[in-house]
Chimera marker file (.cmm) of the C-alpha trace (Angstrom):
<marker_set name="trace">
<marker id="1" x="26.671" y="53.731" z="10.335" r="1" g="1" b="0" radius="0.5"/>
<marker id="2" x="29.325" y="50.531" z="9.302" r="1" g="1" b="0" radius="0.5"/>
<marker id="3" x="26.453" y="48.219" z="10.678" r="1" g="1" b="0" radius="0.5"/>
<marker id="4" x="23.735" y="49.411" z="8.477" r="1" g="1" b="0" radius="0.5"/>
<marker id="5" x="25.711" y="49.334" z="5.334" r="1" g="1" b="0" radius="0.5"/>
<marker id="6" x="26.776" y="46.040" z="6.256" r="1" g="1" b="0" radius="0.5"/>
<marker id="7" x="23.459" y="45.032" z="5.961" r="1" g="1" b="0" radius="0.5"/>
<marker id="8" x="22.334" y="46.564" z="2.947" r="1" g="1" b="0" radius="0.5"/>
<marker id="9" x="24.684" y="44.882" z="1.285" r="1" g="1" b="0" radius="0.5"/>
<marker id="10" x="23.791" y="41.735" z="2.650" r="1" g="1" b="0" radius="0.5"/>
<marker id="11" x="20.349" y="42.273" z="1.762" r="1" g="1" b="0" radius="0.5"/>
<marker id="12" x="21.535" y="43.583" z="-1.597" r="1" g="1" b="0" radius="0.5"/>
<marker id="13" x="23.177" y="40.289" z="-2.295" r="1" g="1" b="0" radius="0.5"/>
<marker id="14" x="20.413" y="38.120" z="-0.999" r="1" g="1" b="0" radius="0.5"/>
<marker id="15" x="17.813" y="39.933" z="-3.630" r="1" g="1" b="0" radius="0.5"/>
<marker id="16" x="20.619" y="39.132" z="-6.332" r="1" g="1" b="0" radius="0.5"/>
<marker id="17" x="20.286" y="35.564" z="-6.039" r="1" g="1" b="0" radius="0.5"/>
<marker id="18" x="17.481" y="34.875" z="-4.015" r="1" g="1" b="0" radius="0.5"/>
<marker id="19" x="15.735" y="32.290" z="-6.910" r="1" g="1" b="0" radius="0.5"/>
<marker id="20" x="18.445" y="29.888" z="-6.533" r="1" g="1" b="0" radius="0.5"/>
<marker id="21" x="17.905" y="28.882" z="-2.991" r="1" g="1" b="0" radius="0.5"/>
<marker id="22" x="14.126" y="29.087" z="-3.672" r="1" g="1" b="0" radius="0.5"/>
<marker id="23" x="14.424" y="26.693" z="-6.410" r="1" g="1" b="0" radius="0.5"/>
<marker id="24" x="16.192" y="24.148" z="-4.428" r="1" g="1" b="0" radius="0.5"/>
<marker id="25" x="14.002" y="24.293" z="-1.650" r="1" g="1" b="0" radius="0.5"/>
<marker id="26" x="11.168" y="23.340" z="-3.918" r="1" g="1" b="0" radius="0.5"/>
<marker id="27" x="13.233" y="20.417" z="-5.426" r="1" g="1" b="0" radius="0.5"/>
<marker id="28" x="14.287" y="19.137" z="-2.130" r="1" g="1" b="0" radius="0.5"/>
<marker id="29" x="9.988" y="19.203" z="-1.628" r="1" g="1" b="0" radius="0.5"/>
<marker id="30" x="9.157" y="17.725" z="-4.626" r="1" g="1" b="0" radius="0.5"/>
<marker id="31" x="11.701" y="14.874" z="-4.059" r="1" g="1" b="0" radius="0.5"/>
<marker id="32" x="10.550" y="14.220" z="-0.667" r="1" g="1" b="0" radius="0.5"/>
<marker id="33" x="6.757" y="13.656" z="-2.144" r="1" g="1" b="0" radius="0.5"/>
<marker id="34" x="8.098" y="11.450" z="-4.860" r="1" g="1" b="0" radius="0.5"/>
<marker id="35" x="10.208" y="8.798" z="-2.512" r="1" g="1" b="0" radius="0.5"/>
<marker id="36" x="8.942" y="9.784" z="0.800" r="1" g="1" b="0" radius="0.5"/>
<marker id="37" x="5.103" y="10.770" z="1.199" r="1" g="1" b="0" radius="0.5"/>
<marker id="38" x="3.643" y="9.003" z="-2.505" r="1" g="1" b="0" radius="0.5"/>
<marker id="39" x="4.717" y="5.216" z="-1.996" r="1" g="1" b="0" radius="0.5"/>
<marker id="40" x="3.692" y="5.859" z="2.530" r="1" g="1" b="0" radius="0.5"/>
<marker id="41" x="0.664" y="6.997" z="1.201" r="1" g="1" b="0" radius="0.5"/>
<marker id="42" x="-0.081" y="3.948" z="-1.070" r="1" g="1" b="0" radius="0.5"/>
<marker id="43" x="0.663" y="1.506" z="1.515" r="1" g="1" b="0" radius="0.5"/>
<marker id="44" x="-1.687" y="3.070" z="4.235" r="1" g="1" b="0" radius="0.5"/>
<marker id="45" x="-4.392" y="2.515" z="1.346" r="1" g="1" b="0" radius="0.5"/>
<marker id="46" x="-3.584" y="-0.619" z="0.490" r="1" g="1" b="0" radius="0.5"/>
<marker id="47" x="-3.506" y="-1.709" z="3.976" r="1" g="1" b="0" radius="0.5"/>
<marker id="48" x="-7.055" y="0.222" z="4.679" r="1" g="1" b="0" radius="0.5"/>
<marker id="49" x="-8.554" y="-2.074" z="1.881" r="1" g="1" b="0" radius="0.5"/>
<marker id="50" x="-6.820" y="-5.094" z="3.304" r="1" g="1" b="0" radius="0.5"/>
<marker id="51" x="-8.777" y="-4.324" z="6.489" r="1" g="1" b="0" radius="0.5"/>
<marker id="52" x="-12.128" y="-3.509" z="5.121" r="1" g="1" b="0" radius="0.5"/>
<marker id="53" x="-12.283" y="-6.668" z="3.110" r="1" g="1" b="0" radius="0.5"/>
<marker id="54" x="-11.188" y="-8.863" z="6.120" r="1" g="1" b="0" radius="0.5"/>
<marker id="55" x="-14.178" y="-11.693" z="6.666" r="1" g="1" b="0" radius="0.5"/>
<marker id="56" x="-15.077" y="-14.573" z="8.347" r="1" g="1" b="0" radius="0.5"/>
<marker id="57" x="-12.477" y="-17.618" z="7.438" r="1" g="1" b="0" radius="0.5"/>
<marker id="58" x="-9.059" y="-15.337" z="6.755" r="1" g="1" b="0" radius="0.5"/>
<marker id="59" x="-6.188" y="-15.996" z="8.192" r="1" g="1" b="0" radius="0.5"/>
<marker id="60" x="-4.512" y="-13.371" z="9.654" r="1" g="1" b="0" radius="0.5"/>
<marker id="61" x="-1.425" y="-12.244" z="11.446" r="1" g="1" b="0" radius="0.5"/>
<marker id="62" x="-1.765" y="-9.638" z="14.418" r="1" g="1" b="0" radius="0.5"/>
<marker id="63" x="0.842" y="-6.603" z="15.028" r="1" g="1" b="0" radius="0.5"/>
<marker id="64" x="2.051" y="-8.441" z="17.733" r="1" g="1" b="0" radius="0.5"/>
<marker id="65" x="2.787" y="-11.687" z="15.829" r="1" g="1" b="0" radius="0.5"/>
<marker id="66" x="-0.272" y="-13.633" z="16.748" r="1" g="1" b="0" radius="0.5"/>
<marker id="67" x="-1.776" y="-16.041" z="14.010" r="1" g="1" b="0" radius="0.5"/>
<marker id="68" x="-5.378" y="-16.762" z="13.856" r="1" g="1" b="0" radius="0.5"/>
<marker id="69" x="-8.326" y="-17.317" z="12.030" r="1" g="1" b="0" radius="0.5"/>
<marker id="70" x="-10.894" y="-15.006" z="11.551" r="1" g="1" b="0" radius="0.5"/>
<marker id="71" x="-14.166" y="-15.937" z="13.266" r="1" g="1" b="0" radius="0.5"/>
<marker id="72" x="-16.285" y="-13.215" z="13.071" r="1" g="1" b="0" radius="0.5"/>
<marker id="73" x="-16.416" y="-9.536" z="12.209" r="1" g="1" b="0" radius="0.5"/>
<marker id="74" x="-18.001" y="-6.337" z="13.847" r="1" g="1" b="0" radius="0.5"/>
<marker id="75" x="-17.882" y="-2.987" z="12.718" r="1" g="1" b="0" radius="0.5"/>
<marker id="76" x="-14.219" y="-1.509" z="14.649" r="1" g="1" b="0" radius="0.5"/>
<marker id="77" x="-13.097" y="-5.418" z="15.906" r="1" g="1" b="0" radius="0.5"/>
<marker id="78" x="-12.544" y="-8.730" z="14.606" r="1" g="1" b="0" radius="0.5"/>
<marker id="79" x="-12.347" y="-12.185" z="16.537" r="1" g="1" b="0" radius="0.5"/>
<marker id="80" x="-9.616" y="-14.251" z="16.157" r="1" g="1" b="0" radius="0.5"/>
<marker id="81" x="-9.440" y="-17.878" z="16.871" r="1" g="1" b="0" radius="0.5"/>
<marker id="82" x="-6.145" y="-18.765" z="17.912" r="1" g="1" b="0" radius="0.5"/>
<marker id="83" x="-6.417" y="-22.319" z="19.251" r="1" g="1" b="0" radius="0.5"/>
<marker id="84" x="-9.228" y="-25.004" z="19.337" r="1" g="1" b="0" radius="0.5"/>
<marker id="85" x="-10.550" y="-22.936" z="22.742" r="1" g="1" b="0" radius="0.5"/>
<marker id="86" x="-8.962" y="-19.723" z="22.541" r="1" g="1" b="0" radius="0.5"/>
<marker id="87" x="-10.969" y="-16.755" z="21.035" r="1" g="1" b="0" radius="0.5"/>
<marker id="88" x="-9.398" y="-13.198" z="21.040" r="1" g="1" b="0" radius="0.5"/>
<marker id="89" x="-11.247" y="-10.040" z="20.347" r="1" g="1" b="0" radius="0.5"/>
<marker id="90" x="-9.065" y="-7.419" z="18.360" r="1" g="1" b="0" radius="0.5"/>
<marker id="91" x="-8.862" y="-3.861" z="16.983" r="1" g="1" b="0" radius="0.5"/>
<marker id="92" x="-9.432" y="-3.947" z="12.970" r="1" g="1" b="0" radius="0.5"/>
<marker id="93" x="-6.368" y="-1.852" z="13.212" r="1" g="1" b="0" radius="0.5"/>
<marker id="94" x="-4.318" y="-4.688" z="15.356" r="1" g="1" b="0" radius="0.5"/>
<marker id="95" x="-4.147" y="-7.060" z="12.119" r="1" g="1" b="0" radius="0.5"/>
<marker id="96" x="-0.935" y="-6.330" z="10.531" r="1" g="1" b="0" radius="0.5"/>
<marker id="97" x="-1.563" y="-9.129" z="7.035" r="1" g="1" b="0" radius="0.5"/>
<marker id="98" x="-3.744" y="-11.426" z="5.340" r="1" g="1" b="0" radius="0.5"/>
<marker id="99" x="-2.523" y="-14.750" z="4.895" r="1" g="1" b="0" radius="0.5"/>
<marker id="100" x="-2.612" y="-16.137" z="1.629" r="1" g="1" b="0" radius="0.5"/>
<marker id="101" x="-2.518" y="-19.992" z="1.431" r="1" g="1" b="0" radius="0.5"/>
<marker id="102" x="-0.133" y="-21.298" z="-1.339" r="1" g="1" b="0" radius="0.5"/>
<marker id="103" x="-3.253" y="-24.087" z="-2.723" r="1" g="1" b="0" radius="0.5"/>
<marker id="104" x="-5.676" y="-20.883" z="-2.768" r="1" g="1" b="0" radius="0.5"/>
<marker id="105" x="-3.085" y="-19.022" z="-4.455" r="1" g="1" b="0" radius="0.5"/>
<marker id="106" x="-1.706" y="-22.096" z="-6.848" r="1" g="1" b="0" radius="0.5"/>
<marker id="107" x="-5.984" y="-23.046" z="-7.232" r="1" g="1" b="0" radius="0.5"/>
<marker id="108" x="-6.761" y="-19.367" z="-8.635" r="1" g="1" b="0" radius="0.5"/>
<marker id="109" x="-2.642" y="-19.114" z="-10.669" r="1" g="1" b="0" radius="0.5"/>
<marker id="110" x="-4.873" y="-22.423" z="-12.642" r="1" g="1" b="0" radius="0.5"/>
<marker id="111" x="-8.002" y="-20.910" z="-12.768" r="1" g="1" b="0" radius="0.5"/>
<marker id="112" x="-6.274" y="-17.746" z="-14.782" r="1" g="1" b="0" radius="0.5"/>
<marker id="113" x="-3.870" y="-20.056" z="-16.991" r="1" g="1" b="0" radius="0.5"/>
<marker id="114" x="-7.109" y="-21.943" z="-18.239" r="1" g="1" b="0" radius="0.5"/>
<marker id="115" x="-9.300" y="-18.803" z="-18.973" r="1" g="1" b="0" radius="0.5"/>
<marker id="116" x="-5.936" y="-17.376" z="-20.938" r="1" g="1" b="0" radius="0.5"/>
<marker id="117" x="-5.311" y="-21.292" z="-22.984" r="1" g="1" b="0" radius="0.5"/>
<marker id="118" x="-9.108" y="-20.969" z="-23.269" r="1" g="1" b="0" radius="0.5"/>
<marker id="119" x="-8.947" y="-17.001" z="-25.053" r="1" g="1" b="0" radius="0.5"/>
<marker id="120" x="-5.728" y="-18.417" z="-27.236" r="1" g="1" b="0" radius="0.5"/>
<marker id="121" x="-7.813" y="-21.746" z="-28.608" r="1" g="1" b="0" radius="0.5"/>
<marker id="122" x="-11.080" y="-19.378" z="-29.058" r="1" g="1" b="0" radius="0.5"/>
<marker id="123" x="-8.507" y="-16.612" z="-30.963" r="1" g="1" b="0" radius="0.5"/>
<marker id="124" x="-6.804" y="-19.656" z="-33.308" r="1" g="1" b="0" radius="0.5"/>
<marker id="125" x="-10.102" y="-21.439" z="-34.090" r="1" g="1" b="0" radius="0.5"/>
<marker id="126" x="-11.458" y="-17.943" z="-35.405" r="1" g="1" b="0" radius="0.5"/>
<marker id="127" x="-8.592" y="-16.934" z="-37.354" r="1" g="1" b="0" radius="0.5"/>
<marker id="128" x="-8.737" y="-20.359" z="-39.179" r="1" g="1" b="0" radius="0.5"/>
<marker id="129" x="-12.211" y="-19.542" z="-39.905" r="1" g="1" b="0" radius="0.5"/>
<marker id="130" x="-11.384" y="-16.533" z="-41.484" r="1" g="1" b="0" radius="0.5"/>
<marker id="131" x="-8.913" y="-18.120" z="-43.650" r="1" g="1" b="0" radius="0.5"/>
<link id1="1" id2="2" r="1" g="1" b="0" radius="0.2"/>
<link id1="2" id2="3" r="1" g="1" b="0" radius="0.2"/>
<link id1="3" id2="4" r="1" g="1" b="0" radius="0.2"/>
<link id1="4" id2="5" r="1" g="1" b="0" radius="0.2"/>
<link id1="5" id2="6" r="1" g="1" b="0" radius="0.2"/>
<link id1="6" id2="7" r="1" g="1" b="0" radius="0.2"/>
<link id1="7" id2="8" r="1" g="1" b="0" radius="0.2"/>
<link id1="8" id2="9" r="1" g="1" b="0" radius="0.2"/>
<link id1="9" id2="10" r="1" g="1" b="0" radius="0.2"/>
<link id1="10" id2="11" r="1" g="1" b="0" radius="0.2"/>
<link id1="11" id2="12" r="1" g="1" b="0" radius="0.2"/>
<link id1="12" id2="13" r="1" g="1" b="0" radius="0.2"/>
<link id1="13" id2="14" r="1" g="1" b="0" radius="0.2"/>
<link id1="14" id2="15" r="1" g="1" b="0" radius="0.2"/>
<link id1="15" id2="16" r="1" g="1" b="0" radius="0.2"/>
<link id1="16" id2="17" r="1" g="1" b="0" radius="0.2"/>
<link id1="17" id2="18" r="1" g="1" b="0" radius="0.2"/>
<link id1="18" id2="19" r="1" g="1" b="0" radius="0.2"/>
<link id1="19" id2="20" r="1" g="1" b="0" radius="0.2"/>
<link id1="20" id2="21" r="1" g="1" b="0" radius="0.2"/>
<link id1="21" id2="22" r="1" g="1" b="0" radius="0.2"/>
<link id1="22" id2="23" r="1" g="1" b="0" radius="0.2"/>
<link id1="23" id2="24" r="1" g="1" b="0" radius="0.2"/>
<link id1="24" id2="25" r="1" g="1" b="0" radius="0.2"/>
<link id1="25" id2="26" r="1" g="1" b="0" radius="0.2"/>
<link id1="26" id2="27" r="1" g="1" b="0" radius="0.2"/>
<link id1="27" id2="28" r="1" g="1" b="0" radius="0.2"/>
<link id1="28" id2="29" r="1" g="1" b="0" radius="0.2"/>
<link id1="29" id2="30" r="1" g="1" b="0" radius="0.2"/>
<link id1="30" id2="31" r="1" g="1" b="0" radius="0.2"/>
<link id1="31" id2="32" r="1" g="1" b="0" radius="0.2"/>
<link id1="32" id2="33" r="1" g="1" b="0" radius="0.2"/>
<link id1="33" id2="34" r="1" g="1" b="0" radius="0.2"/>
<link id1="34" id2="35" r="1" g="1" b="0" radius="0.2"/>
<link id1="35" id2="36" r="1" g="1" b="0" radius="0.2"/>
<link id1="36" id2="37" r="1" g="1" b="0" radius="0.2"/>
<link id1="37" id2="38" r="1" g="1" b="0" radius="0.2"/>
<link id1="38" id2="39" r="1" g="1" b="0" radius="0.2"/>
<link id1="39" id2="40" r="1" g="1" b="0" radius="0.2"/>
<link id1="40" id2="41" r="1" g="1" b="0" radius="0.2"/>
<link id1="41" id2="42" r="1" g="1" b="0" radius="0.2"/>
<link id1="42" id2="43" r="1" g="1" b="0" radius="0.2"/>
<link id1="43" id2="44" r="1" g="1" b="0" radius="0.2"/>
<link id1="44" id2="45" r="1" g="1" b="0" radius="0.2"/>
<link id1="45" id2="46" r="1" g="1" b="0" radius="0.2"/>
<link id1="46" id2="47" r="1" g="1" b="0" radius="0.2"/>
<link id1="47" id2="48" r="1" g="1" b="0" radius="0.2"/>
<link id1="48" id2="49" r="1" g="1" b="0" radius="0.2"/>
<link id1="49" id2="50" r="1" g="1" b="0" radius="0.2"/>
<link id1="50" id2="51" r="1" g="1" b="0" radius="0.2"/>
<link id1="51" id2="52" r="1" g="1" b="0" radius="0.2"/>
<link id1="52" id2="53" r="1" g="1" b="0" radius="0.2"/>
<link id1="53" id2="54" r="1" g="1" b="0" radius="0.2"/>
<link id1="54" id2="55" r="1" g="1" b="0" radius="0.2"/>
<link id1="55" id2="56" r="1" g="1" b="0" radius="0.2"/>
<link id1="56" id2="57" r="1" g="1" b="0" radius="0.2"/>
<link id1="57" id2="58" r="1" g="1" b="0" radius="0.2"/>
<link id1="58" id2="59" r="1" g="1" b="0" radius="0.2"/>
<link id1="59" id2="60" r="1" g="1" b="0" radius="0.2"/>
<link id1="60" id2="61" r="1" g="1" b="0" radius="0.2"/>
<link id1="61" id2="62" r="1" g="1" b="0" radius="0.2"/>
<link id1="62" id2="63" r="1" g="1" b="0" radius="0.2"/>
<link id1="63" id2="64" r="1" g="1" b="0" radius="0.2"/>
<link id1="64" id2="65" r="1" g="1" b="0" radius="0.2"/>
<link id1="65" id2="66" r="1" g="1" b="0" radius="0.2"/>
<link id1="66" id2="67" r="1" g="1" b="0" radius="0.2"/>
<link id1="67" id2="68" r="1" g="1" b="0" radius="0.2"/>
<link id1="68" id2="69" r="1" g="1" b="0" radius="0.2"/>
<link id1="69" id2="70" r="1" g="1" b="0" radius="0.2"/>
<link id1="70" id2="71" r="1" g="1" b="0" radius="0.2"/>
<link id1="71" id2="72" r="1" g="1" b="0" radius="0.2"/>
<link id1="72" id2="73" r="1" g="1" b="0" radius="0.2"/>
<link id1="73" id2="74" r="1" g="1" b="0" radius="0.2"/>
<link id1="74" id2="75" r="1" g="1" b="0" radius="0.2"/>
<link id1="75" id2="76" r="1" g="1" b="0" radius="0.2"/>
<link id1="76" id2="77" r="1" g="1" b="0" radius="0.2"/>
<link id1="77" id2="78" r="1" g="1" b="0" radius="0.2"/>
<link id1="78" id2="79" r="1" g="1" b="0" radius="0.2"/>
<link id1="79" id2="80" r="1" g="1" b="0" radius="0.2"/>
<link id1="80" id2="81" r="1" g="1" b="0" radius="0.2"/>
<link id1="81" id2="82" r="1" g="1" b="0" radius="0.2"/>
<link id1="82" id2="83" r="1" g="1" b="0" radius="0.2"/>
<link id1="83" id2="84" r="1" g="1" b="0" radius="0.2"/>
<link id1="84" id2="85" r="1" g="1" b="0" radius="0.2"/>
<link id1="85" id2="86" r="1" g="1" b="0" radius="0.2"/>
<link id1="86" id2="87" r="1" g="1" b="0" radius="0.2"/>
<link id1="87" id2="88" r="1" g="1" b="0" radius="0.2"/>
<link id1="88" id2="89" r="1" g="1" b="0" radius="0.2"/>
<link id1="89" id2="90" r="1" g="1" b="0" radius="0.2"/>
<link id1="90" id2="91" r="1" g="1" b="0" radius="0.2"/>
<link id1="91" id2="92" r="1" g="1" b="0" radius="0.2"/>
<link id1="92" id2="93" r="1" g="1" b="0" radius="0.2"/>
<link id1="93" id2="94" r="1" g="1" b="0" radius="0.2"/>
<link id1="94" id2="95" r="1" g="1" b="0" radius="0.2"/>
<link id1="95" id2="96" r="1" g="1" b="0" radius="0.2"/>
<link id1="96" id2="97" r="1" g="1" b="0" radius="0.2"/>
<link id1="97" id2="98" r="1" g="1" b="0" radius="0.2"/>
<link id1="98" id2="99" r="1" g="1" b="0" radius="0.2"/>
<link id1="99" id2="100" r="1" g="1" b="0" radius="0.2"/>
<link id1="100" id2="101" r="1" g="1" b="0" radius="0.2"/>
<link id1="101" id2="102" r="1" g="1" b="0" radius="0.2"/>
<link id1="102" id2="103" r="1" g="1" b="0" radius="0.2"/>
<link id1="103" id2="104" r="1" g="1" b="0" radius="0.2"/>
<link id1="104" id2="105" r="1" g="1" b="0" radius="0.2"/>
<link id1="105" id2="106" r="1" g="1" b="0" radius="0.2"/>
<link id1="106" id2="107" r="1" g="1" b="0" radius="0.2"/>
<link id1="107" id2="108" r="1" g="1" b="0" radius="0.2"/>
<link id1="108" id2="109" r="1" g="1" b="0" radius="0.2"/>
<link id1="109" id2="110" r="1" g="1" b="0" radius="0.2"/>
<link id1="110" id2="111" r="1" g="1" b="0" radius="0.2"/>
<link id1="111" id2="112" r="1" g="1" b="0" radius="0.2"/>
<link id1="112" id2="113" r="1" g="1" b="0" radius="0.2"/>
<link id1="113" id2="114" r="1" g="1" b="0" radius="0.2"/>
<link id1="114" id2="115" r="1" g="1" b="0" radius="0.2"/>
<link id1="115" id2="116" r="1" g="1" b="0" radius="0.2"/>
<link id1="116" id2="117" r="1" g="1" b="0" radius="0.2"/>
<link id1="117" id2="118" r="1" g="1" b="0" radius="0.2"/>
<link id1="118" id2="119" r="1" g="1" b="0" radius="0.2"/>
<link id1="119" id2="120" r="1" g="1" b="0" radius="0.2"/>
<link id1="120" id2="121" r="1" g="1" b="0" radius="0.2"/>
<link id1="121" id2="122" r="1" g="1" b="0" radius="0.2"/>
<link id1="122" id2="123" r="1" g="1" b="0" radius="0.2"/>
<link id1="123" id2="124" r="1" g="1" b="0" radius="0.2"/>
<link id1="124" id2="125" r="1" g="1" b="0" radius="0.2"/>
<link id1="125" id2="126" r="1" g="1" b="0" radius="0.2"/>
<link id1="126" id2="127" r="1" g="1" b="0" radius="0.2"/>
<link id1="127" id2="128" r="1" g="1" b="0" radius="0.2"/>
<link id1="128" id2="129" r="1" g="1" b="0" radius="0.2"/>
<link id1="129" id2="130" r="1" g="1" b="0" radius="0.2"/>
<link id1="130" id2="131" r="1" g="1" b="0" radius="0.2"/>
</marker_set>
């Protein structure tokens, strides 16, 4: 008999509070989604497109550290020429980055300044015709 009432008052106290613990079980959830799952899942998308656009000409970087350039593409494997001889066959999954190169990336960082100088000059000449 002193076991059983034991336990209906433990269950008797668990009822009395029993959204509490709930609640923080579901903020502990939602937190882990936020800073956990959200930003992983983002980056495994990112990196999906970074795969699918890969193309003949890209420089690339290989999980294991191996540099190449992109010779050719198939539909699950890419070939990678690593020296003047030296051709590699990998898994579209082995290529761990694009590289960018800093006179592609300073060419197109000139291309955008002159289309914005080009929108501010086309912005002041029709304001002045306005006036």
């Amino acid at each position: 008999m002193p076991l059983s009432s034991v336990l209906q008052a433990a269950q008797a106290s668990a009822n009395a509070g029993g959204f509490l613990p709930l609640l923080s079980i579901v903020m502990i959830f939602v937190i882990f989604y936020f800073f956990i799952i959200m930003p992983q899942n983002k980056k495994q998308k990112e990196t999906e497109k970074m795969i699918a656009a890969l193309k003949k000409g890209d420089k690339v970087i290989t999980i294991g550290g191996i540099h190449g350039v992109v010779t050719s593409t198939k539909e699950k494997t890419v070939i990678v020429k690593v020296d003047d001889s030296t051709k590699i066959e990998f898994s579209r999954s082995a290529i761990s980055s694009v590289v960018v190169d800093e006179k592609v990336k300073d060419k197109n960082s000139k291309v955008e300044k002159t289309a914005e100088a080009e929108k501010i000059e086309a912005t002041d000449s029709n304001s002045e015709a306005a006036e």
